[in-house]
C-alpha positions in Angstrom: -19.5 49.2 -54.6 -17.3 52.4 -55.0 -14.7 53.7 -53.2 -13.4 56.9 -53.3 -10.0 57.5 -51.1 -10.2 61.5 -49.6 -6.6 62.9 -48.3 -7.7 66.3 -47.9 -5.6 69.4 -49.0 -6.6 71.2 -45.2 -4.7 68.4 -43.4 -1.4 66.8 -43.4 -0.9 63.9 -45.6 -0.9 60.5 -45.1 2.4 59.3 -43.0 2.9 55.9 -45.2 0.8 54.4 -48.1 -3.3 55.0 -46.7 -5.9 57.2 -47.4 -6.8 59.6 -44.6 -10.6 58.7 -45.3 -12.1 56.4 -47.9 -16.0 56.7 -48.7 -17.9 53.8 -49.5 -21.2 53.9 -51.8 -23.3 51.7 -53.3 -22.3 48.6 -50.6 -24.3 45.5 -49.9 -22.3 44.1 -47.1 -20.3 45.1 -44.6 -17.9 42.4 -42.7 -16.1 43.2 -39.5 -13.1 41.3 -38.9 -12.3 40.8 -35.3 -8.5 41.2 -34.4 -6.6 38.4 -36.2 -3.7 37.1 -34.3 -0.2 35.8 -34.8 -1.5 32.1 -34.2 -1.5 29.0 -36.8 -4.3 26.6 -36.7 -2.3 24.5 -35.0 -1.6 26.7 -31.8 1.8 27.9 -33.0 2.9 31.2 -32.6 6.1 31.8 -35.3 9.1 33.9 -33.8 10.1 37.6 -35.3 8.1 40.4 -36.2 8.0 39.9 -40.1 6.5 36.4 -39.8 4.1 37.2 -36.9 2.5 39.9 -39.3 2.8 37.8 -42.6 0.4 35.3 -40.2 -2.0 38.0 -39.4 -2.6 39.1 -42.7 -3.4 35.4 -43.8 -5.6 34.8 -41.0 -7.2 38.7 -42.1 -7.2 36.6 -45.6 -8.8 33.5 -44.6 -11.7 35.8 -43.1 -12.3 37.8 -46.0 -12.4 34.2 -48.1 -14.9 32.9 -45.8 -17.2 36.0 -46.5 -16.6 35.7 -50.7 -14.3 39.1 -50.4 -10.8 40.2 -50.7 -8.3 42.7 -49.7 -10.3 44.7 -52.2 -13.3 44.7 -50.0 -10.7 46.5 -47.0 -11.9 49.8 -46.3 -10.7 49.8 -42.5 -7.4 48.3 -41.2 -6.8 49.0 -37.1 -3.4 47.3 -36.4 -2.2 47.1 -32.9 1.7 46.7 -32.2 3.3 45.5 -28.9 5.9 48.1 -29.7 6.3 51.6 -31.8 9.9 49.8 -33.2 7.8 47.7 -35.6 6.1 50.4 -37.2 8.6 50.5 -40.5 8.3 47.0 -41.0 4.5 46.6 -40.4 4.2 49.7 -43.1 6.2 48.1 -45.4 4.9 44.4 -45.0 1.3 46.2 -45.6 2.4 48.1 -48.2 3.4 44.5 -49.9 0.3 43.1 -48.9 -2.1 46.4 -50.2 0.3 47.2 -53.7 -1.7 49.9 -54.9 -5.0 49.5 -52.6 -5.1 52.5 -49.8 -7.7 51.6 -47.3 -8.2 54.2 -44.1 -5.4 53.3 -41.6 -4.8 53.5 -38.1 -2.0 52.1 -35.8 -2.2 51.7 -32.4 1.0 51.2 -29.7 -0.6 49.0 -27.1 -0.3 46.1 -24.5 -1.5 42.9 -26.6 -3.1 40.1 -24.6 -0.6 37.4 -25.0 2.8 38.5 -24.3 4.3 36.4 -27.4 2.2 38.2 -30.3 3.8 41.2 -31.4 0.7 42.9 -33.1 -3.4 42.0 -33.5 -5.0 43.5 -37.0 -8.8 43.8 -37.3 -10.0 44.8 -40.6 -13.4 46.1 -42.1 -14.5 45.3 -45.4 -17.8 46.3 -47.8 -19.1 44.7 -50.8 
């Protein structure tokens, strides 16, 4: 599979570390990952922002695993937040998860279902 990240010169540039569009060529498979919630196997939901997203992006994690991939494979991330006062923290947190990797980006300020998650990710991937 290749990937080429686009951030064209006509537009403004990315707000944070993303790619504005990413093409994809030469893919196999394509995985959807439905939006991944703050919730442990065990039903728990942890307190604070930074460890409700750390969550997410292992349960993002333990989908791409399931499916033989890796954040490599990302070339899609929606994230939802309960509130627009995350946003520096979700950028960095994904930043540390991503390092160098850029995938296309979008955040969303929404309602989330339960009122005790702070954010929902879904992902898509290609391999």
């Amino acid at each position: 599979m290749k990937k080429r990240l686009i951030n064209s010169d006509e537009a403004p540039p990315p707000v944070g570390w993303y790619s504005q569009a990413l093409e994809v060529s030469d893919a196999q498979r394509i995985l959807f990952v439905s939006g991944q919630i703050p919730v442990t196997k065990d039903g728990e939901v942890p307190q604070g922002f930074g460890a409700q997203c750390r969550l997410v992006w292992a349960n993002v994690l333990a989908q791409l695993r399931a499916a033989d991939m890796t954040l490599d494979n990302i070339v899609k991330v929606t994230t939802f937040l309960s509130d627009r006062s995350y946003g520096q923290e979700n950028r960095d947190i994904r930043r540390e998860i991503f390092g160098d990797r850029a995938p296309a980006t979008t955040v969303i300020i929404t309602g989330i279902f339960d009122d005790q998650w702070l954010l929902e990710i879904e992902a898509i991937a290609a391999g």
